[in-house]
PLY file of the C-alpha trace (Angstrom):
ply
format ascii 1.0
element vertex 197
property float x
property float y
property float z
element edge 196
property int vertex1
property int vertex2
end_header
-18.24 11.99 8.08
-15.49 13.35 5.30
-13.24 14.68 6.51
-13.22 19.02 5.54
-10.51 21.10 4.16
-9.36 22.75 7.54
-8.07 19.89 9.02
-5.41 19.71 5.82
-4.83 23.72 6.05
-1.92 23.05 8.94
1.51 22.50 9.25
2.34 18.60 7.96
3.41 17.60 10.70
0.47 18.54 12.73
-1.29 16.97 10.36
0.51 13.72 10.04
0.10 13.24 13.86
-3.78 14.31 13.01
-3.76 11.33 10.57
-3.49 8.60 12.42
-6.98 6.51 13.41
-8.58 8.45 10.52
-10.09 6.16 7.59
-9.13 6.34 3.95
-11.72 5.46 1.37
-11.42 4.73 -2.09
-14.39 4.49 -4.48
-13.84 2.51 -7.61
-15.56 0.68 -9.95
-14.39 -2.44 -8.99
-15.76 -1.77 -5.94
-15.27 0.26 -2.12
-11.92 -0.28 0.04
-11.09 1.33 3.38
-8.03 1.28 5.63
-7.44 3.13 8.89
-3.94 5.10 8.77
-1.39 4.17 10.81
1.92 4.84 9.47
2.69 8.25 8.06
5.71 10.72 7.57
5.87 14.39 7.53
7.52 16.35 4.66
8.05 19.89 5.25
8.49 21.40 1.93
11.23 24.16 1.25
12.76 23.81 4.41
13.25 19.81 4.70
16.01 18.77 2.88
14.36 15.07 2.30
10.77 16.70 0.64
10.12 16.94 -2.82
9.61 20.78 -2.64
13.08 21.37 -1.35
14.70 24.69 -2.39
12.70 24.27 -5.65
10.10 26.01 -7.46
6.61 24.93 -8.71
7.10 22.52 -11.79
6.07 18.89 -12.67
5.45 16.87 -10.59
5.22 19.15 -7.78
2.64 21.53 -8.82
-0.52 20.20 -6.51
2.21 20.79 -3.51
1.44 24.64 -4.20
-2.21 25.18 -3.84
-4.33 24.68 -0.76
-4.57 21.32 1.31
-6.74 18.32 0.67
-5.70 17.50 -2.40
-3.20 13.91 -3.12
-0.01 14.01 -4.39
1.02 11.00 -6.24
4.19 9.97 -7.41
5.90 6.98 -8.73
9.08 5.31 -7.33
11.64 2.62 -8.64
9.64 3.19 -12.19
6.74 0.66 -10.77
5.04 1.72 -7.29
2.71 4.55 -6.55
3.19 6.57 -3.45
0.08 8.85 -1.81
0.85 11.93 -0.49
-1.61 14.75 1.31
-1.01 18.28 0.47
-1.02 20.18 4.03
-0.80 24.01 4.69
-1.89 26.49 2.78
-1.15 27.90 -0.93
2.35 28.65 -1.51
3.58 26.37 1.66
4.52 23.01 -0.56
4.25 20.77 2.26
2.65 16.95 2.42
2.23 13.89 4.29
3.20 10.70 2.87
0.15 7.68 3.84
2.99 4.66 4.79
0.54 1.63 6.26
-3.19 1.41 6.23
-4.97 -1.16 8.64
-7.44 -3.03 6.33
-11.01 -2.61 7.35
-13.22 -2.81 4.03
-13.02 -4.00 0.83
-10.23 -6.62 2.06
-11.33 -9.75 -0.79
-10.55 -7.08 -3.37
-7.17 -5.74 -1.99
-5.80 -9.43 -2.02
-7.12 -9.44 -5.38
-5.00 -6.60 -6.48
-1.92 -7.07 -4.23
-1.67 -10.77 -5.26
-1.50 -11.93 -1.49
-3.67 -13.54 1.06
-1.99 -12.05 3.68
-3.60 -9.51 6.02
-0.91 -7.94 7.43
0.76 -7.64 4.16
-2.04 -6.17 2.08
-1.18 -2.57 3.14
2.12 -2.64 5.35
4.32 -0.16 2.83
3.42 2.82 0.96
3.49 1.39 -2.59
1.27 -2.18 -1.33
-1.34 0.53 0.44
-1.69 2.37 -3.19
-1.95 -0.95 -4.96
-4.28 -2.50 -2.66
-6.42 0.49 -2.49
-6.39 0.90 -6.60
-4.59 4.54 -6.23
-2.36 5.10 -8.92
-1.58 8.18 -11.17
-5.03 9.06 -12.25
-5.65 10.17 -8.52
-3.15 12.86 -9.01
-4.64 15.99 -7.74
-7.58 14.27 -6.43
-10.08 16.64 -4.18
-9.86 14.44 -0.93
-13.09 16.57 0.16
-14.86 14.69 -2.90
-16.65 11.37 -3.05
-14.09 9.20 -4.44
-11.25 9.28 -2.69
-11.12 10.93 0.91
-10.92 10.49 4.43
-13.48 10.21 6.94
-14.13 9.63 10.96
-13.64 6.00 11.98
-15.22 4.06 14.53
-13.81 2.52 17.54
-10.22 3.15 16.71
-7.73 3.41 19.37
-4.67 6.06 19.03
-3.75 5.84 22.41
0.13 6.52 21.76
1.43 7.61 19.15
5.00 7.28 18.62
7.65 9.56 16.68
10.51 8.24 15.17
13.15 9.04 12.02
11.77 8.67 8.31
12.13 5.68 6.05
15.04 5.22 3.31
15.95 9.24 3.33
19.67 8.90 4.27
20.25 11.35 1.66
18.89 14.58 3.41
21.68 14.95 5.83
20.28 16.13 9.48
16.80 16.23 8.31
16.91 12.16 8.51
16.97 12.16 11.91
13.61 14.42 12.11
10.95 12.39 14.13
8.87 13.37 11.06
7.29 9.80 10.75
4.42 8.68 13.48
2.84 5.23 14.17
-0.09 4.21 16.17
2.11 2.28 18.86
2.10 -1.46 18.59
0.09 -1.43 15.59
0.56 -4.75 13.71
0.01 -3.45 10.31
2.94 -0.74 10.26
5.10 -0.78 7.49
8.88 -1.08 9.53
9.07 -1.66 13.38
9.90 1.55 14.79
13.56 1.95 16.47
0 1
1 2
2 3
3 4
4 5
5 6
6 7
7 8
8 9
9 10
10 11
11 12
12 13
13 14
14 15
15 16
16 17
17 18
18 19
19 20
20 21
21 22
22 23
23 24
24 25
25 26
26 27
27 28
28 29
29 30
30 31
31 32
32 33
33 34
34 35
35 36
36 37
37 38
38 39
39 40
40 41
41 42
42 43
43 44
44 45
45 46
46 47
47 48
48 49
49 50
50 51
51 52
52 53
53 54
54 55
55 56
56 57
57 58
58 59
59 60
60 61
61 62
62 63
63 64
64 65
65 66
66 67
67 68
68 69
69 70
70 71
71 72
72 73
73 74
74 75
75 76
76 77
77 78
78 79
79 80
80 81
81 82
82 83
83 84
84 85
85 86
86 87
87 88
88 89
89 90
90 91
91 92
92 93
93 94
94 95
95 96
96 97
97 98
98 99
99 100
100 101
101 102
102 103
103 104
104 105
105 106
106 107
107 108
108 109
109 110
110 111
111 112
112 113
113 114
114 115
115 116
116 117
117 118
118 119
119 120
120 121
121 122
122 123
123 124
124 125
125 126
126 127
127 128
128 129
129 130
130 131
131 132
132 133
133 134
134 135
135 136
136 137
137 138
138 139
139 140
140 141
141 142
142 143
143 144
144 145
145 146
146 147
147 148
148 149
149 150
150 151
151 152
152 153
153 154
154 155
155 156
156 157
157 158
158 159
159 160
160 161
161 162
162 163
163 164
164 165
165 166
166 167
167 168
168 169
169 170
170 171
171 172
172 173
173 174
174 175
175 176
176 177
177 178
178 179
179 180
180 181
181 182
182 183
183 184
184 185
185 186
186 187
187 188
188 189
189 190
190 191
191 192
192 193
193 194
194 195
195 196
């Protein structure tokens, strides 16, 4: 089942928690991939010093972060890897979730193709490998995630017993706002992107 639009109209990180255990889907023509989410951070728009949105207005980049939630922000870093975010909240509240580690379940001959690996546990361990092994790059900007191509949905048999809250990846920058247990793993997952301290 896809996952509807009022599970992406709260707070991020109620929704980041809410993440974890669900199944992201990608549609392509090169064929169907799926990962479970297991790694993702909270980014609280206006009022987190380490988001995007921070004391800023609508403009570039940033415009999807204003309308309603369920869409995916996209964005490139170091000039050559995509990053997916998921706009939460409601119109006007610029906050997102960024996807961090996937746990491969479908699709997995075609991620190696793309990520150049034969390794599992590397396939999707890092926000930029999860959007290259799931084919997600800047044409998904803006994407519906309550459409058929790209979206979550209900997975089976996955255990989130324990989740665990820690600090935020590589944001040393945004003052007290890095120490914000913004970022939640499914604990002792294998496939997470940096072991949690």
């Amino acid at each position: 089942m896809i996952i509807t639009r009022d599970f992406y109209q709260r707070d991020a990180v109620t929704v980041a928690r809410s993440l974890l255990g669900l199944t992201l889907v990608h549609e392509t023509e090169e064929g169907i991939t799926k990962g479970i989410i297991v790694e993702t951070e909270a980014y609280m728009g206006i009022k987190d010093p380490a988001a995007h949105s921070y004391k800023k207005s609508p403009s570039g980049r940033t415009n999807v972060q204003y309308g309603e939630g369920g869409y995916a922000y996209i964005y490139l870093i170091y000039g050559m890897y995509y990053c997916m975010n998921i706009v939460t909240n409601r119109a006007d509240i610029p906050e997102v979730v960024l996807l961090r580690a996937l746990e491969p379940i479908e699709g997995i001959d075609l991620m190696k193709k793309r990520r150049g690996t034969d390794k599992i546990l590397n396939l999707c361990s890092g926000p930029g490998k999860l959007c290259s092994a799931m084919g997600i790059t800047m044409d998904n900007y803006g994407t519906d995630l309550c459409g058929s191509q790209l979206y979550l949905e209900e997975s089976e048999g996955c255990k989130t017993d324990g989740i665990v809250a820690s600090r935020r990846i590589n944001i040393d920058y945004a003052g007290e706002a890095k120490d914000y247990l913004w970022r939640f793993t499914i604990k002792d997952n294998k496939y997470i992107s940096v072991k949690v301290k």
